[in-house]
Structures are given as C-alpha cells and as structure tokens.
C-alpha positions as CSV (number, residue, x, y, z in Angstrom):
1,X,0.0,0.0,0.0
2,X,1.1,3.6,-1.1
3,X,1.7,5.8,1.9
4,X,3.5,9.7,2.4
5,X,6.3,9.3,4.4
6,X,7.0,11.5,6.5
7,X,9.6,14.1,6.2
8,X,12.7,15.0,8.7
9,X,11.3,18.0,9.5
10,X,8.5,18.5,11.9
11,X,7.1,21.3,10.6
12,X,6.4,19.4,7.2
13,X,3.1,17.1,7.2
14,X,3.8,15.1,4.1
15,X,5.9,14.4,1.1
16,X,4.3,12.1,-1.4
17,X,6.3,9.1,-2.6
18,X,7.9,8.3,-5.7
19,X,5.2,6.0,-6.8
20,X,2.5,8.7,-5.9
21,X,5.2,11.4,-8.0
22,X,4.6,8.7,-10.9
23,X,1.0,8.0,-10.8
24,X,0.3,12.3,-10.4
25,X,1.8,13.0,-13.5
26,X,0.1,10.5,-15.2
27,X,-3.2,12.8,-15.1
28,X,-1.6,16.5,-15.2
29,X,-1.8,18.3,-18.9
30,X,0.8,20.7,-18.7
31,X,0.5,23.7,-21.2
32,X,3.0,26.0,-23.1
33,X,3.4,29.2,-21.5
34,X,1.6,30.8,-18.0
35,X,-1.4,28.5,-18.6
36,X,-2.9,26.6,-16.2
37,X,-2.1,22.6,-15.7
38,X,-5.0,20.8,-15.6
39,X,-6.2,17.8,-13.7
40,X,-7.1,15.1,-16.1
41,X,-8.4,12.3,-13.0
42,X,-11.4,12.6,-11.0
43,X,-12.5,15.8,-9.7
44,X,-14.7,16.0,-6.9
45,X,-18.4,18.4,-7.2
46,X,-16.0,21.6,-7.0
47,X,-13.6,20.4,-9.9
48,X,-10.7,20.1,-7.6
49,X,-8.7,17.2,-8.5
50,X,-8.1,13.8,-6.7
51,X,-5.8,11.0,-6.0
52,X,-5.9,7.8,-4.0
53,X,-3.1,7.6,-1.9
54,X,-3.0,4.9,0.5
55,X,-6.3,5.0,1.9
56,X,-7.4,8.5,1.5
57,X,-8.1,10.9,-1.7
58,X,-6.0,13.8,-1.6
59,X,-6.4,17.1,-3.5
60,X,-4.3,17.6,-6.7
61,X,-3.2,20.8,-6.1
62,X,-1.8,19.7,-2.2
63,X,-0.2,16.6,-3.8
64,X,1.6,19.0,-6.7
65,X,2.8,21.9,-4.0
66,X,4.4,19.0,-2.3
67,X,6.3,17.8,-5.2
68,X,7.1,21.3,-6.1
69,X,8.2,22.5,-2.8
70,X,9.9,19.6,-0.8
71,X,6.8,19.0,1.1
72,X,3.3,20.8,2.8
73,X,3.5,22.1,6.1
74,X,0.8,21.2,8.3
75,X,-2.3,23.2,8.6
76,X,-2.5,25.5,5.9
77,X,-4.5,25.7,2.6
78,X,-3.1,25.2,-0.8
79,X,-4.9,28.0,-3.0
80,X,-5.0,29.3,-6.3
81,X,-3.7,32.3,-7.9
82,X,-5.2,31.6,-11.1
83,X,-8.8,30.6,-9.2
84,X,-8.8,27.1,-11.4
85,X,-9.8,24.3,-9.1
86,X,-8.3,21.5,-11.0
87,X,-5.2,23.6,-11.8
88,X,-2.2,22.2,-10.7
89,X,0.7,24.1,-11.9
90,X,3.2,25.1,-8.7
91,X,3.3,28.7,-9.7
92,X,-0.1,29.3,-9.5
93,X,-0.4,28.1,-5.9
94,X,-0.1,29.4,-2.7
95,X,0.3,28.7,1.2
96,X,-2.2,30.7,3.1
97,X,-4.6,30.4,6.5
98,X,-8.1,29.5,6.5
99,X,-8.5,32.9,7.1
100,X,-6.6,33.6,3.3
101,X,-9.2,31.3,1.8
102,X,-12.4,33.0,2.8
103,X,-10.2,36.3,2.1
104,X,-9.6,35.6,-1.5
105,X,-12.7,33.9,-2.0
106,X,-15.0,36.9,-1.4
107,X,-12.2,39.0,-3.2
108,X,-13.1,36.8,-5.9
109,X,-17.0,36.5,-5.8
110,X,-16.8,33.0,-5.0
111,X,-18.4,32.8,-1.5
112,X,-21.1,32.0,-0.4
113,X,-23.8,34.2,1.1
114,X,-27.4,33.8,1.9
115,X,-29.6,35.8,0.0
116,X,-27.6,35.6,-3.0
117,X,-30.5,36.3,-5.7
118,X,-30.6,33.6,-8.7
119,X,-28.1,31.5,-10.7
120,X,-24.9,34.1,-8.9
121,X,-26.2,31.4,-5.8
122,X,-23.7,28.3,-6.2
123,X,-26.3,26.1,-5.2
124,X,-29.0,27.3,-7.2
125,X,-31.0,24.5,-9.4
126,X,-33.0,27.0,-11.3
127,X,-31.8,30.0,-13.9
128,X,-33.9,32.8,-15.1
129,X,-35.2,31.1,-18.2
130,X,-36.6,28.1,-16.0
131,X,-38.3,30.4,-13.3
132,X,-40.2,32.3,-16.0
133,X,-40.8,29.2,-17.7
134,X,-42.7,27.6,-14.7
135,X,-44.3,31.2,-13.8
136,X,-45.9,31.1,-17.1
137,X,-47.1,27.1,-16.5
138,X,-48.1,28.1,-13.2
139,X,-50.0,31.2,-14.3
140,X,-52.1,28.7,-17.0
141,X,-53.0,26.3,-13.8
142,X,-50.2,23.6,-13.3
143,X,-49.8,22.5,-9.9
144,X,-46.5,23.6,-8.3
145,X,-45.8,19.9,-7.2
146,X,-45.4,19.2,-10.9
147,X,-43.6,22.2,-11.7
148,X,-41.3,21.1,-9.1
149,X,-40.6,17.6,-9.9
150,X,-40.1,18.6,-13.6
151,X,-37.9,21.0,-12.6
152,X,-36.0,19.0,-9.7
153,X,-36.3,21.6,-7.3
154,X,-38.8,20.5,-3.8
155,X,-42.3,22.2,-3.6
156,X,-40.9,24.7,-1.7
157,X,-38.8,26.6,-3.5
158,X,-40.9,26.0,-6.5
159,X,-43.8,28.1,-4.5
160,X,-41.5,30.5,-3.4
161,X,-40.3,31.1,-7.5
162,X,-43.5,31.5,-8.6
163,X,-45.0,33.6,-5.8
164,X,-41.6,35.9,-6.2
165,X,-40.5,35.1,-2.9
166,X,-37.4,34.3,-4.4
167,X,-35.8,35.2,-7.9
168,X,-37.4,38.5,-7.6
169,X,-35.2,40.3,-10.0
170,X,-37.2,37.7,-12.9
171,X,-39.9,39.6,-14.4
C-alpha cells in the first residue's frame, strides 16, 4: 500500500512518494506558457482534482505543491492564484490560513452568502429562463408539485419562485 512518508522536519506534514510522484503526473496536462495545468483524473463536485493515496483521496493541487516545494507544512490551505480548481501548476499556488481562503474567495465573488438572488447562488438548481418558464405554466394552472418535480427543485422553493418570494429580479 502507497503511503507519504513523513519528512525530517517537523514542521512538514507530508511528502508524497515516488510511486504517488509517478502516478500524479500521469493525469496532469501541462500547457505552453503561463497557462494553467489541468487535472485530467477525477474531480470532486468543486472540480478540484483527486488521487488515491493509500487509503485516502487527496487534492491535486496539495499533492503537486508538495512535489514542487519539498513537502506541505501542516495546517494550511493550498490556494490558487489563477482561481482554477483543477489547476495544478506550482506557480499558480499558494500557502495561506483558512483565514486567506475565505479572504480571496470573497475577493473573488466565489463565497457563499445567503440571500444571493438567482443563478450568482452556487447552489441554485433553477436559472432565469426556468423560473419564467414555470411562472408562465403556473400562471395557466399547473400544480406547483409538478412544476417542481419537472424542474427537480422540492415544492418549496418552487412556490417561493412563482409567488416571487425568491428570484425577484425575474420579471
């Protein structure tokens, strides 16, 4: 079984193996130029990338800052300059806090706040087009229940779309 093995120094968590070296590069596309490297393996829902090692699946981006750098000190976050989740190119990442994260991810529009009207909501299963769609279906007497399981979406927040509770900015 693949493991990391553990580095002399303390304040390194992990350096990845030569067998886990091998099998990384196996799914990286590297690019001419500044362009990103992409992750050709599985990606999880985010589009991070993700490799088995030993027992565990590890981010892509952790395993290449590793290679890169010698190892990955314990505790912080691997982020991206480039804001690519399944970029792995060493010169687009970064060592910050938790704290960095959240930082460059509202610097970047990415996080998440309640509230957030419509499809700029990451976990939004409806888009403009389908809301005025189902107003209009609603509007000729379809039962929201059916609006919602046509559209995937739970009774819900299918009332609260066409009662403009939510996605008021629709017309």
């Amino acid at each position: 079984m693949e493991a990391l093995v553990p580095t002399q120094d303390a304040a390194q968590a992990f350096l990845p193996t030569l067998s886990v070296v091998g099998r990384f590069w196996q799914y990286v596309e590297r690019t001419d130029g500044e362009g990103c490297w992409e992750w050709q393996g599985r990606r999880d829902v985010r589009g991070y990338g993700r490799l088995w090692v030993g027992r565990r699946h590890l981010l892509a981006h952790r395993i290449s800052y590793a290679i890169a750098w010698g190892g990955l000190p314990a505790g912080p976050h691997v982020l991206h300059h480039c804001d690519n989740p399944p970029c792995v190119r060493p010169d687009h990442l970064w060592l910050g806090s938790h704290a960095d994260n959240i930082r460059d991810a509202a610097r970047k529009g990415r996080l998440y706040r309640k509230g957030r009207p419509g499809v700029t909501n990451p976990l939004a299963k409806l888009d403009d087009q389908k809301v005025t769609d189902a107003r209009a279906r609603y509007s000729r007497g379809e039962f929201i229940k059916d609006l919602a399981k046509d559209y995937g979406v739970s009774r819900s927040t299918m009332a609260k779309a066409v009662h403009r509770q939510k996605w008021v900015h629709v017309p």
